[in-house]
C-alpha positions in Angstrom: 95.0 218.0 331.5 95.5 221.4 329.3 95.3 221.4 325.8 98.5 222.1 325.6 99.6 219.9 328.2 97.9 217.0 325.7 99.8 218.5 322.6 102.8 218.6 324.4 102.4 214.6 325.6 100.9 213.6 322.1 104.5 215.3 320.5 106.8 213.8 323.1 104.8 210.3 322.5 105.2 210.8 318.5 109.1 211.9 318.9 109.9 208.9 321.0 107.7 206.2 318.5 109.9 207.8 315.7 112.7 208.1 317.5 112.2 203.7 318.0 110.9 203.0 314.6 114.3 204.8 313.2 116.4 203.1 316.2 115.2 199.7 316.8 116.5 197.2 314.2 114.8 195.2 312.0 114.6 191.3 312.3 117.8 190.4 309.9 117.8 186.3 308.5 121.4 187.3 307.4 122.8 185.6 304.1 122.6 181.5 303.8 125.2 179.6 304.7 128.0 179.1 301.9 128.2 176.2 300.2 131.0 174.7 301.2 129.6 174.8 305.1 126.4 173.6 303.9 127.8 170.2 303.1 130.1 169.8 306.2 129.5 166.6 308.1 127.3 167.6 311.4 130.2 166.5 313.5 132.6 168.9 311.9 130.3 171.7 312.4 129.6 171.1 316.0 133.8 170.8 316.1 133.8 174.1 314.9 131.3 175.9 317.0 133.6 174.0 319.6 136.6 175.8 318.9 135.0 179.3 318.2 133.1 178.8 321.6 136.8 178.8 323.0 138.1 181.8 320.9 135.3 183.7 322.2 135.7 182.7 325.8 131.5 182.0 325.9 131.7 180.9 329.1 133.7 183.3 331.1 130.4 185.2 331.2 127.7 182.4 330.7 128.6 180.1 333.6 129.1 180.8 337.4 131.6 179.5 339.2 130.6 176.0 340.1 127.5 175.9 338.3 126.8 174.2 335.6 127.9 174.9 331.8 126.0 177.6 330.2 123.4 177.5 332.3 124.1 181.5 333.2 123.1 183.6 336.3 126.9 185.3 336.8 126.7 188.9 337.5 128.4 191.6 335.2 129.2 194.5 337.0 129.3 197.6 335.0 129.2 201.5 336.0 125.5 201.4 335.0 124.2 198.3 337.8 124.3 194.7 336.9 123.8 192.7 334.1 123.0 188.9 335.2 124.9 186.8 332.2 121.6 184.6 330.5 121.3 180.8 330.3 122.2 179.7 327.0 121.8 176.3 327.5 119.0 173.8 325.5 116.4 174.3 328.1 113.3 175.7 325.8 111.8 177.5 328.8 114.7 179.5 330.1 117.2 178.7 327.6 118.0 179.0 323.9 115.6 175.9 323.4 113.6 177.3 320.6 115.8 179.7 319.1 116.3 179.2 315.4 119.9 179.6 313.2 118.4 183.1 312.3 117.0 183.8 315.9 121.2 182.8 316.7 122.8 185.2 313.7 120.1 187.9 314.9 121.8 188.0 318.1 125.2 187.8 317.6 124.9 190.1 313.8 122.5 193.0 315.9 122.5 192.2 319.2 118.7 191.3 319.3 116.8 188.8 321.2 114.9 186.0 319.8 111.2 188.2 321.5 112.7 191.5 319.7 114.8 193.0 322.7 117.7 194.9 322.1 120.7 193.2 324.1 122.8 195.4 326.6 126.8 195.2 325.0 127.8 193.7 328.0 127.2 191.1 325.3 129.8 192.4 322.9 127.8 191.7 319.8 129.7 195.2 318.8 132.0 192.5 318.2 130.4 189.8 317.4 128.7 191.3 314.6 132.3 190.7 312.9 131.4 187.2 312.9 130.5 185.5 309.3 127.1 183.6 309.0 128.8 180.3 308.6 130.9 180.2 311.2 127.3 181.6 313.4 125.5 179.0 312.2 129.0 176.7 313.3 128.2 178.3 317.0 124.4 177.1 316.7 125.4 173.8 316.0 127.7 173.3 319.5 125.4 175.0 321.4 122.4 172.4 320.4 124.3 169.6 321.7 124.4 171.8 325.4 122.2 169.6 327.4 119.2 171.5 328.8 119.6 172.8 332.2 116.4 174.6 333.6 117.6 177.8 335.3 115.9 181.2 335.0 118.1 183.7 335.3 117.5 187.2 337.6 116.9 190.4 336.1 119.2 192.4 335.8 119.9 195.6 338.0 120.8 198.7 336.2 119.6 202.5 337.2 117.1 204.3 335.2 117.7 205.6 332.3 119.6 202.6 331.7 117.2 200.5 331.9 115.1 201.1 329.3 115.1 199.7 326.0 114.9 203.2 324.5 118.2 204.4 325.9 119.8 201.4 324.6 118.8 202.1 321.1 120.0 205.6 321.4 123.2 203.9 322.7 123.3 202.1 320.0 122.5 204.3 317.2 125.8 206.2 318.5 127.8 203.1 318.8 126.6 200.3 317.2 126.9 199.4 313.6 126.5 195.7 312.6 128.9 194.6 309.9 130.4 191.5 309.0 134.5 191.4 308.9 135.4 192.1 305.2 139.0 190.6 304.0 141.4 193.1 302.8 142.5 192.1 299.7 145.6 193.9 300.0 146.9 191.6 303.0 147.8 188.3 303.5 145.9 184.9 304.0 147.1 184.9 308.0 147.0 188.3 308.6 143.2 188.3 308.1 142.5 185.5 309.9 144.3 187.1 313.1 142.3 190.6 312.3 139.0 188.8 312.3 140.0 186.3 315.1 140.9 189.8 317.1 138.2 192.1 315.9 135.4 189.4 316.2 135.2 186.5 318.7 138.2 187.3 320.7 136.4 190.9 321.2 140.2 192.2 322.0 139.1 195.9 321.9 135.9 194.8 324.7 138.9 195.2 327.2 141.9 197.3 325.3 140.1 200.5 324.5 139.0 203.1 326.6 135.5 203.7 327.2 133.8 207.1 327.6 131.4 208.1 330.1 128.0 206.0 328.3 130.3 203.1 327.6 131.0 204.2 324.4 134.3 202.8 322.8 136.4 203.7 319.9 137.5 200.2 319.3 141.0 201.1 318.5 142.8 199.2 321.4 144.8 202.1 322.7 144.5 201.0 326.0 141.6 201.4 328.8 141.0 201.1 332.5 138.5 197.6 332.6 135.2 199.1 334.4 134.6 197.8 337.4 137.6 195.5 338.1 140.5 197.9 338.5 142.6 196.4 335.8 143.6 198.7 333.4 144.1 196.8 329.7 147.3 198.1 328.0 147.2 199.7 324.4 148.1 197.3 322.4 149.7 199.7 319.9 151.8 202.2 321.9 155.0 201.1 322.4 154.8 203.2 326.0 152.3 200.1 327.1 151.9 197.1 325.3 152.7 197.8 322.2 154.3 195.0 319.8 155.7 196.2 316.9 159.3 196.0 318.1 157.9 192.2 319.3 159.4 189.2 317.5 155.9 187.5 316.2 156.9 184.4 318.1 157.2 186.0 321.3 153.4 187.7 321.0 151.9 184.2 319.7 154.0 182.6 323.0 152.6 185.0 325.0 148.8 184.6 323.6 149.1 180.8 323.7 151.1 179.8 327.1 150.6 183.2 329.4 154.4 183.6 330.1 157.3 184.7 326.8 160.8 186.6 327.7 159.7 189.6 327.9 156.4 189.8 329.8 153.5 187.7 331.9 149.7 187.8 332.2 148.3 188.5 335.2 144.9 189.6 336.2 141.7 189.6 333.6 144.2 188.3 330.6 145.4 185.6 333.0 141.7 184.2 332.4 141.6 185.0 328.7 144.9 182.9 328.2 143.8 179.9 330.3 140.4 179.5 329.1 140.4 180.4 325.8 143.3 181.1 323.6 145.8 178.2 325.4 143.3 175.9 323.2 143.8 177.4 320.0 145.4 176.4 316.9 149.3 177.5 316.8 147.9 178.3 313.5 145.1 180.8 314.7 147.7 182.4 317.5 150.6 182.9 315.1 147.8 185.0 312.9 146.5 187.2 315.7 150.1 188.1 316.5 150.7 188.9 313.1 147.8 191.2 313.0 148.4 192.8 316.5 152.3 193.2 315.4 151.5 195.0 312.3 148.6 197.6 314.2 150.0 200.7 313.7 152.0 202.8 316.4 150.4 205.3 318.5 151.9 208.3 320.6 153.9 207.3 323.3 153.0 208.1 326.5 153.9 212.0 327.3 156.5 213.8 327.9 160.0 212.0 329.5 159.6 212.5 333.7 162.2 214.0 335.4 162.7 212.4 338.9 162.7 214.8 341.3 165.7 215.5 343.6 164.6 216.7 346.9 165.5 214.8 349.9 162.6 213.5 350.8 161.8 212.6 347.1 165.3 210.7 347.8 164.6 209.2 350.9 160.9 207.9 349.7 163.0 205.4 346.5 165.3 204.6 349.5 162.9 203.4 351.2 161.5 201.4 348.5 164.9 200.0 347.6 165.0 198.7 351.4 162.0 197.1 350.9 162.6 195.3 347.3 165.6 194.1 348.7 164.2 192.2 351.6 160.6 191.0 349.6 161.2 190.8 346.2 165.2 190.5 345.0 165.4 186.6 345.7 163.0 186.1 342.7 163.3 189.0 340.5 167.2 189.7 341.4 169.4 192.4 342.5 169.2 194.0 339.0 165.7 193.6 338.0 166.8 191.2 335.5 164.0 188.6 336.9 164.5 184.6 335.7 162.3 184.2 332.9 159.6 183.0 331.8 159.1 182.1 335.6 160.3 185.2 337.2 159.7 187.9 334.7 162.0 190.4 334.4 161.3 193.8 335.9 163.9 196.1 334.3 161.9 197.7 331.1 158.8 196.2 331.9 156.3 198.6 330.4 153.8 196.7 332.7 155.9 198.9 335.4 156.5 201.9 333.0 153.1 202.8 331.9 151.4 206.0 332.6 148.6 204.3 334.7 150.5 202.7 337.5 147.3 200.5 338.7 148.3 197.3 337.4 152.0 197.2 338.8 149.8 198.5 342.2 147.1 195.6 342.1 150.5 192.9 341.3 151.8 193.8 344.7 148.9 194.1 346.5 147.4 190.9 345.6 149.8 188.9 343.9 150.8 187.8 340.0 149.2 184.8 338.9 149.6 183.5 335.6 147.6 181.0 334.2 148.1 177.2 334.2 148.4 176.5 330.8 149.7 173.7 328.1 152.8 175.4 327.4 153.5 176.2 331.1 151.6 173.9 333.1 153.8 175.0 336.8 153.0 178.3 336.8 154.8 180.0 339.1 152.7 183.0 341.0 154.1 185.8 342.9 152.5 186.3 346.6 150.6 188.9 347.8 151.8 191.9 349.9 149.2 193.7 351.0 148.8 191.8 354.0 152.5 192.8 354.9 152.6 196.4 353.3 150.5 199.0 354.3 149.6 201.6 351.7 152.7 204.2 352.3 155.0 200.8 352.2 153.3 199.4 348.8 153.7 203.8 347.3 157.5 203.1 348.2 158.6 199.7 346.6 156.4 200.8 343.7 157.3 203.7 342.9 160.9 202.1 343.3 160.1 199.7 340.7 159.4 202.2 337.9 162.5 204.4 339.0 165.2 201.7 339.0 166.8 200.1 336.6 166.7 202.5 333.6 162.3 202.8 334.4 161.5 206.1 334.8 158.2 206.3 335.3 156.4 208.7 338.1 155.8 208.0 341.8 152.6 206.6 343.2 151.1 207.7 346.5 149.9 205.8 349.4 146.1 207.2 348.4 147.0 205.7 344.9 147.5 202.2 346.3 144.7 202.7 348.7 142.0 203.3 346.1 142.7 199.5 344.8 143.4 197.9 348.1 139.7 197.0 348.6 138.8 196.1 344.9 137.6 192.7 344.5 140.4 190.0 342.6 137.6 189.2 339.9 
């Protein structure tokens, strides 16, 4: 090797040691726990670190179907490979065994491993970070009474650069900033609770906000395509989408806590959200999250108004859609698109229908509405699936009928739009 071939590797080498000494975070103990938590009865903190296990859904990731409670190994698909979910149980060897309360805050406050590794977000410790020490050290507490299960899980399987703990620091020192949820003392009791409830363990904005081309994410649920899983997640604060401000707060907390209200039903990735996790929270906790999510304030509507287009095969394409909700779908959801609520939902002014991105109302048909079995609606009733019955052009049609009629007016979809989802997996 040159001289200046070894000045040139010696620089690189010094860059990239800077560049993660600045990057990589320090080892952070976090604050002691207050007082008041200090002198809780054991049982009441496990209780807690019960209940905030729920709100934050821990094992939708951290247990594979069929397998045993926190014991890990489910796969995470993400545009960068695969991130295989860890076993969190008490096993010392492959678990969380020997990880200490600060080891726990470290990882949920800066997404840090008990050896020093830097955690992929799939993790959403940009979330979790929200999270105050107490009610971390109330999440350490449950998960110490997980028995032990000895299961090692795989490696994960993500494309270079990705995986390398250097690009993750860069990701994170664009992305990442770790930051415990501070009340506003210009708001009310309940509204904070449903802000940090939102912005911390139920991760809302994981889902709800659109993610650029690293995986970067702004946070501000306005709405995003889920990677991966073909769902697209609503903005919660356009009123084009999902947006609640004209809601009644009753109707969002209904919605959060049962799956089903009068004006709309979960389906999809919020179908599992509702039935595992927020059914089992206080009416307390989900009245204060739809407060918060009520009061987030309104964003641009969805573009300009569309005008429907009068050629006659334009025509002839909604006729043909008409034909086809008539003989598949007006027993349940009527003549008028009026629906039977909450177990047929209506259809006329459903911005689930409405929305720009059509890929939700397209996935419904194709594979059927499901909400989830919960408390408050324990028969659940589903819609089938037509894609066995529809082909593609057939599915374009009764769509693109469905955000015409009724006083929708939303644009068509193609048959290739409804073929780019027929193949994507359910979950």
């Amino acid at each position: 090797m040159s001289r200046r071939a070894r000045w040139i590797a010696a620089g690189t080498a010094m860059v990239l040691t800077v560049a993660v000494g600045l990057l990589w975070p320090r080892h952070d103990d976090g604050p002691p726990p207050g007082a008041a938590f200090a002198a809780l009865p054991a049982a009441d903190r496990i209780a807690r670190g019960a209940y905030l296990a729920r709100a934050a859904d821990c094992m939708a990731c951290h247990t594979v179907r069929g397998g045993a409670q926190y014991a890990g190994g489910r796969e995470l698909q993400t545009p960068f490979g695969a991130i295989v979910s860890p076993n969190i149980t008490q096993d010392p060897e492959t678990g969380i065994g020997r990880w200490s309360a600060q080891d726990f805050w470290n990882a949920l406050h800066n997404g840090r491993s008990r050896d020093g590794r830097l955690l992929y977000p799939a993790f959403p410790y940009t979330n979790y970070t929200a999270i105050t020490r107490d009610d971390a050290d109330a999440l350490y507490a449950y998960f110490r009474t997980i028995p032990a299960v000895r299961h090692a899980s795989a490696p994960h399987r993500l494309r270079f650069p990705y995986d390398t703990q250097l690009a993750l620091a860069a990701w994170r020192a664009l992305y990442f900033r770790p930051g415990v949820y501070r009340e506003r003392r210009d708001r009310p009791v309940e509204w904070n609770r449903g802000a940090y409830l939102v912005e911390g363990p139920g991760h809302c904005s994981a889902c709800h906000s659109a993610r650029n081309v690293l995986g970067g994410s702004g946070g501000d649920l306005s709405g995003g395509l889920v990677p991966v899983l073909g769902w697209y997640a609503p903005s919660l604060t356009s009123d084009s989408e999902a947006g609640l401000g004209s809601w009644p707060v009753q109707e969002i907390a209904q919605l959060l806590h049962t799956g089903v209200s009068p004006r709309a039903t979960v389906f999809g990735p919020m179908a599992e959200v509702v039935g595992e996790s927020l059914q089992y929270l206080s009416e307390a906790d989900v009245r204060a999250m739809a407060v918060y999510l009520k009061s987030l304030p309104a964003s641009a509507n969805g573009g300009a108004k569309h005008e429907r287009s009068k050629a006659p095969e334009a025509v002839a394409f909604l006729q043909a859609g008409a034909r086809l909700y008539d003989k598949h779908c007006a027993e349940c959801h009527g003549a008028t698109g009026a629906g039977f609520p909450p177990r047929y939902p209506p259809l006329a002014g459903n911005r689930a229908l409405t929305m720009p991105d059509s890929t939700n109302a397209i996935r419904i048909v194709l594979n059927g509405g499901f909400p989830p079995g919960t408390r408050g609606n324990p028969r659940p009733y589903g819609m089938p699936p037509f894609g066995h019955a529809l082909d593609d052009g057939e599915v374009a049609q009764v769509v693109s009928y469905l955000r015409s009629a009724w006083g929708n007016n939303a644009p068509p979809v193609s048959g290739t739009d409804v073929n780019r989802y027929r193949a994507v997996p359910l979950d």
